[in-house]
N, C-alpha and C positions, 0 to 999 in steps of 0.2 A: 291630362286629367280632365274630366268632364266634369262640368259646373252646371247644379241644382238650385233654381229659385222656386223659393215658393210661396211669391207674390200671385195673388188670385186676378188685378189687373193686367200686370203686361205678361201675364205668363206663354202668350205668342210670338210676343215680338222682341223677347230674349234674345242676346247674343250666345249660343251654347258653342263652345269652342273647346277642340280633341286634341290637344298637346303634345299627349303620349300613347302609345300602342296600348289594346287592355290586358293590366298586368293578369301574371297567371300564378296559380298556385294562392289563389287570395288566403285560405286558411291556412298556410303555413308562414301567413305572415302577421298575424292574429300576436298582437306582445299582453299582457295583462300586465294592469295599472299597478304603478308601484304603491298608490295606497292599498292595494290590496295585505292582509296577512292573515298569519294563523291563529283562530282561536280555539277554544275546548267548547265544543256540544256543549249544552245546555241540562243532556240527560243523556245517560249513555245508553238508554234503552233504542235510542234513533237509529244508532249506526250498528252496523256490524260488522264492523271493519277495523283497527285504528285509526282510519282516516282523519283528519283532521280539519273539520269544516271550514270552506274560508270564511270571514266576513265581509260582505258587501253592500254598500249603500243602496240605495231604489236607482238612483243616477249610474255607478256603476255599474250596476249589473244589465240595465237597458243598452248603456256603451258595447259591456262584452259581447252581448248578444247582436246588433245589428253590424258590430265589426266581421264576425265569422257565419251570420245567419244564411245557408242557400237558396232562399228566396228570396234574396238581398241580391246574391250574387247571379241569380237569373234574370232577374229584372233589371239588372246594369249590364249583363249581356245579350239583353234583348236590347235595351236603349243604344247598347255599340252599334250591334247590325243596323237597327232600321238608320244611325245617322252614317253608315255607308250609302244607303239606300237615298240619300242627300246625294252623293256625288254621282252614285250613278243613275238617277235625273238630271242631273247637271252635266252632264258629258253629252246629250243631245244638243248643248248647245255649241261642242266643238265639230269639226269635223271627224268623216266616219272613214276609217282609211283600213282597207282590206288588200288579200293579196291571196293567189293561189295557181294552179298550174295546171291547163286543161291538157287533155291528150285523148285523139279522137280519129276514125277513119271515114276517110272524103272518100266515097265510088264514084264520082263523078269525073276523076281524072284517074287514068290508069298509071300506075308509079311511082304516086305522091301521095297517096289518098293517106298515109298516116301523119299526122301532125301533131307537133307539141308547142305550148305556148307558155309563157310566163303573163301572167294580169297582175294588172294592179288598177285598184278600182278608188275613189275619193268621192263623199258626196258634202256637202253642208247646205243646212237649210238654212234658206234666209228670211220664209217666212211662214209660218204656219197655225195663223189666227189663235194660239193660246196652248197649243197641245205640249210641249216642252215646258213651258209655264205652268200649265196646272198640274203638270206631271212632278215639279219642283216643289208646289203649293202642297199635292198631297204625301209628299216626301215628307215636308216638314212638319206638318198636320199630326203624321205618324210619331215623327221623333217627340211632338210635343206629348202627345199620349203616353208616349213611354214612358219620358220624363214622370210626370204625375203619375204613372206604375209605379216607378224606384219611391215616388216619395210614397205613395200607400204603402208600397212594403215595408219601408221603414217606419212608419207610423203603426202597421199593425203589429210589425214584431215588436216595439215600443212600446205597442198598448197593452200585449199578450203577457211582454215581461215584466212591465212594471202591475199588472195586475198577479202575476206571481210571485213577487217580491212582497206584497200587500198582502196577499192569503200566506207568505210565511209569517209575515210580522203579527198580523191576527194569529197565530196559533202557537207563535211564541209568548205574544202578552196569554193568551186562553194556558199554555202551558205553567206559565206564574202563577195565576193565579189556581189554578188547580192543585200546584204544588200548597201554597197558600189553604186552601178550601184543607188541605190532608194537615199540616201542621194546626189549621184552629180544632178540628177535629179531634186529634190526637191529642192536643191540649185540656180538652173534657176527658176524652176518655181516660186519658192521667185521672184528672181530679176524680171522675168518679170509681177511678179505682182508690184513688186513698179513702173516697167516702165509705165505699164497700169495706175496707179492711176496717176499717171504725164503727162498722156496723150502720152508718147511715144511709150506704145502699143496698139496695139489693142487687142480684146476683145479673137479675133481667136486666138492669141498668147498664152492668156492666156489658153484654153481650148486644144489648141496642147500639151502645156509643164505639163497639167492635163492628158492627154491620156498617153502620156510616163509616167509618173509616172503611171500608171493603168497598163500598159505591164509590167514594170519593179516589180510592186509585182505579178504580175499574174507569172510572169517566176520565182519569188520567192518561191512561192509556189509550183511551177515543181518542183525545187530543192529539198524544203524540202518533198516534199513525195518520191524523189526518196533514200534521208537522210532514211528516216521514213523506206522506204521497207531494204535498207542495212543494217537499226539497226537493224530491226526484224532477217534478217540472221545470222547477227553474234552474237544476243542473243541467236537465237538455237544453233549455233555450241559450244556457250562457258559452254549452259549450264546454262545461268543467268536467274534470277529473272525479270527483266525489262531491256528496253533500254541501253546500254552503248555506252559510247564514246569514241573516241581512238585518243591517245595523236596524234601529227603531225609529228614527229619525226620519221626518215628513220633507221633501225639500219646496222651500219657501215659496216657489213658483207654483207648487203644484196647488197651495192653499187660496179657498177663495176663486177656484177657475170655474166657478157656475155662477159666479156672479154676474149681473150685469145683464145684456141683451148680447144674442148672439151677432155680434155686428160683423163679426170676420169669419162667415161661415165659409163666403165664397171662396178661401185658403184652401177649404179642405181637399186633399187630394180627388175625393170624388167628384165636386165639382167642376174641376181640373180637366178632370179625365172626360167629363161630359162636354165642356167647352172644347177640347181637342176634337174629341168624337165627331161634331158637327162641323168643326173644320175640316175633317179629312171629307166629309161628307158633303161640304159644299167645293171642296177639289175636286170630288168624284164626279159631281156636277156638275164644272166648266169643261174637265175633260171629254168627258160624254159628250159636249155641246160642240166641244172642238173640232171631234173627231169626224163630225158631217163634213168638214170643210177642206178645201186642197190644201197640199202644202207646196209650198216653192219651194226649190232647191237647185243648188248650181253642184253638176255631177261631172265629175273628168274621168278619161279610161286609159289605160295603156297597155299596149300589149309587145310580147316581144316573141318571135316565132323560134324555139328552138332546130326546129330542122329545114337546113338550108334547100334541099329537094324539092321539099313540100314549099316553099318559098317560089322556087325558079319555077315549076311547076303550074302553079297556080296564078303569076305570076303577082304578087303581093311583095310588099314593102316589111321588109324586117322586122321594123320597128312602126308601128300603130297606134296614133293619140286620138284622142276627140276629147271635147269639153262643149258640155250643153247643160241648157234648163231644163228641170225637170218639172211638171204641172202634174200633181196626180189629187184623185180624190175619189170617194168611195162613192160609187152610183148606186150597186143592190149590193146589202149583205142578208138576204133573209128576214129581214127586218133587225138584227141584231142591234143597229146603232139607235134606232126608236127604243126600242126594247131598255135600249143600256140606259137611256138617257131619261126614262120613265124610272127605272129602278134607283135610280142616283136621287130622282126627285121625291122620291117616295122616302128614302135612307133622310136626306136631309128632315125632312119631317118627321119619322121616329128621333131622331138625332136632340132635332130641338124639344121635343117631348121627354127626352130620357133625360136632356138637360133640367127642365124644369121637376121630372122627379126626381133628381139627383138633390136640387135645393129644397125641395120640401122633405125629403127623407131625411139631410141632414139636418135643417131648423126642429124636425119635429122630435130627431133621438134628442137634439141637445136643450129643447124645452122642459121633454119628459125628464130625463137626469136631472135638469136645473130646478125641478119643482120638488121632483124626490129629496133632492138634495138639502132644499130648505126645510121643506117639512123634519128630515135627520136632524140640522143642526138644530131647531127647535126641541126637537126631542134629549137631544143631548142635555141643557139647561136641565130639564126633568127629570134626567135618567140620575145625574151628577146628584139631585137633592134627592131623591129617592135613597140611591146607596147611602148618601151621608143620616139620613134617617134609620134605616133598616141599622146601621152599623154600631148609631148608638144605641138602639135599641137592645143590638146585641150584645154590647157591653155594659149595657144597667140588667138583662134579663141573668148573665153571667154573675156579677155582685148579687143580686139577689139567689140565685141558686148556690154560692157558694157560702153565700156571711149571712144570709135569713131565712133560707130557704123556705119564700114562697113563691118560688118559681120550680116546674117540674125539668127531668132533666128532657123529656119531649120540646116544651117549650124553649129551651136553649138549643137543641139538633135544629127544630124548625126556624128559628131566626139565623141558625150558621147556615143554613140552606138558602134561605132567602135571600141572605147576603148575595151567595155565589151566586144566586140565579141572578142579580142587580148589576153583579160587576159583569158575567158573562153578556148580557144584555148591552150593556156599555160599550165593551169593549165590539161587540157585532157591530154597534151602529156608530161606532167611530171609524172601522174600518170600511165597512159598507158606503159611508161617507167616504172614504179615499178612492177608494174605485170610482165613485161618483163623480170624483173631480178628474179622477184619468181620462173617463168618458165623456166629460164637457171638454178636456185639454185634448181629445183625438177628435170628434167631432166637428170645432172648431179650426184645427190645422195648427196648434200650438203646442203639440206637444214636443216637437222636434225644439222649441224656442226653449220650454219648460224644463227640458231633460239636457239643455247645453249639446243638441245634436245637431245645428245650425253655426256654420263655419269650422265645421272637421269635418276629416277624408271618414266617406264611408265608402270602405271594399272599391277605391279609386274615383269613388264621386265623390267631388266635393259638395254640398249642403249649403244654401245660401238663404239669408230672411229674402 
């Protein structure tokens, strides 16, 4: 199993260690959480199926998702290869042991001139100013980059799902209260049909307080297909069979994550990814530097002559050793190794550049959110004394329309209107605010802490703070 930190300090100089082969068939090993169960829609206008929605928390449904997501699983089989790509840099530093079997025709002796031989060739270096080295350095440079892929992809499909989970939960309270908006509604139009048969309305009254009820399920049905398209997303992301539904319930971590200064930005996977980048970057540039220079090696031969004609012949020894040093080093390649060693110095400088926009892009999203954010919860205080205003207004405008009537039945549709618009209102900027906090928790690099994705197996990587 391969092990995930995602510590922004030592994220170099991890010990990352392969246990086991990368398993295969990851999605067929995908189990769903036994809190999961079944409950009944909300409205059976949603489905059309008998399917039976599950219910799933925000925490849940992130789990099921980055369990079976294949971007998940590409990104941990790209992090397999490249820590291959570790050993084999690391084998320059053993011996090179080949073997093969020439066979050739000598004219220089009449009767012998065909010959076979068995080789076997060994070379190892014993010194070569850095090239095996930085060849090792930019191995690992690589796997560290990786590493911080798996964790972006699991942060984004995290971030994707838990902001799906959030536009279900907004369109299930928007579908309450809808429901809600049609039962006050329908509640006048009661009353002012009993006032019409008593003769204290008219007939228009009664055909007004019929038209609001007809807007009020018409906007119901906005609701529910906007319900209907967010379930369908967060059925792809999790991976489910049909429809599900996600409890209402915020988890405790997620509250309060724009608070504060962004102190642990450097966590986040992109700067992760930036700090690697300039690693592989300054490998690229010792190598280059190496490669001007000779390398030592102690080289041995042997040879063994398959035909014994060609032996007598020629007169040659059977069997054929030699062991020597070998001195080599590049005099002209075209310019190539200037050239190489130019472009590596140039990379390392976009490198540290992308670095430093990698940390102002993130400080700057998780400012922007952290400001927005405030501004929301201030609004919230507001929006909460508004509705409780508007509400009892609408229930003294209702006693006067019904017990003294001096109030019109207009003025009672307009203050149930107003209502909804207050709760509608509310409820946008309470969820608008939860996404806000997803966005300060993915920015930062916490949301893997926040969602309990830090210390479980995902798709054979383990996750570590």
């Amino acid at each position: 199993m391969v092990t995930l930190a995602a510590t922004a300090i030592a994220w170099a100089q991890q010990a990352w260690t392969q246990g086991a082969s990368e398993p295969t068939g990851r999605s067929a090993q995908i189990s769903e959480s036994a809190v999961q169960r079944e409950v009944s829609s909300p409205s059976s206008a949603i489905t059309h199926s008998q399917y039976t929605p599950r219910q799933l928390s925000i925490t849940e449904a992130v789990h099921q998702a980055i369990d079976w997501h294949p971007v998940i699983a590409e990104s941990v089989g790209e992090l397999y290869r490249r820590q291959e790509g570790i050993r084999v840099a690391r084998s320059g530093y053993f011996p090179q042991l080949s073997a093969g079997v020439v066979a050739g025709h000598d004219s220089e002796n009449n009767g012998g001139g065909d010959g076979h031989a068995v080789q076997l060739y060994v070379s190892q270096v014993i010194y070569d100013f850095g090239k095996i080295s930085s060849g090792v350095d930019l191995a690992n440079a690589e796997v560290s980059r990786s590493r911080a892929e798996v964790l972006q992809s699991i942060d984004r499909i995290a971030r994707d799902t838990a902001d799906a989970a959030v536009e279900v939960q907004r369109y299930q309270a928007l579908l309450e209260t809808s429901q809600e908006q049609i039962d006050s509604v329908s509640a006048i139009a009661s009353l002012v049909r009993m006032r019409s048969e008593r003769g204290a309305s008219s007939r228009s009254d009664v055909l007004q307080a019929q038209a609001r009820i007809e807007a009020a399920r018409a906007a119901k049905q906005q609701v529910i297909a906007g319900l209907a398209r967010w379930r369908s997303t967060l059925q792809n992301l999790v991976n489910a069979s049909g429809p599900v539904q996600v409890t209402m319930g915020t988890p405790e971590s997620m509250k309060n994550a724009c608070q504060g200064p962004p102190g642990e930005i450097f966590a986040s996977p992109r700067i992760l990814i930036a700090e690697a980048s300039r690693a592989e970057a300054m490998a690229r540039l010792s190598e280059s530097r190496a490669d001007v220079w000779p390398t030592l090696s102690l080289d041995a031969s042997y040879n063994r002559y398959l035909d014994q004609t060609y032996v007598d012949t020629n007169v040659l020894d059977e069997n054929e050793s030699a062991v020597f040093l070998n001195l080599s080093m590049p005099i002209y390649q075209g310019g190539r190794l200037s050239a190489s060693k130019e472009s590596a110095s140039y990379a390392v400088r976009a490198a540290e550049a992308a670095k430093d926009a990698a940390r102002e892009s993130v400080a700057r999203e998780y400012q922007a959110a952290q400001a927005q954010a405030h501004g929301l919860e201030r609004s919230m205080t507001i929006l909460d004394a508004r509705e409780k205003a508007i509400r009892e207004t609408r229930d003294l405008y209702r006693k006067q329309y019904s017990s003294l009537g001096t109030r019109t039945l207009l003025d009672l549709l307009n203050a149930e209107e107003e209502l909804q618009q207050a709760r509608q209102e509310r409820i946008e900027t309470r969820f608008d605010l939860k996404k806000l906090e997803i966005e300060c928790l993915y920015n930062t690099g916490d949301i893997r802490q926040a969602f309990g994705i830090e210390g479980r197996a995902v798709q054979g990587v383990e996750v570590l703070p």
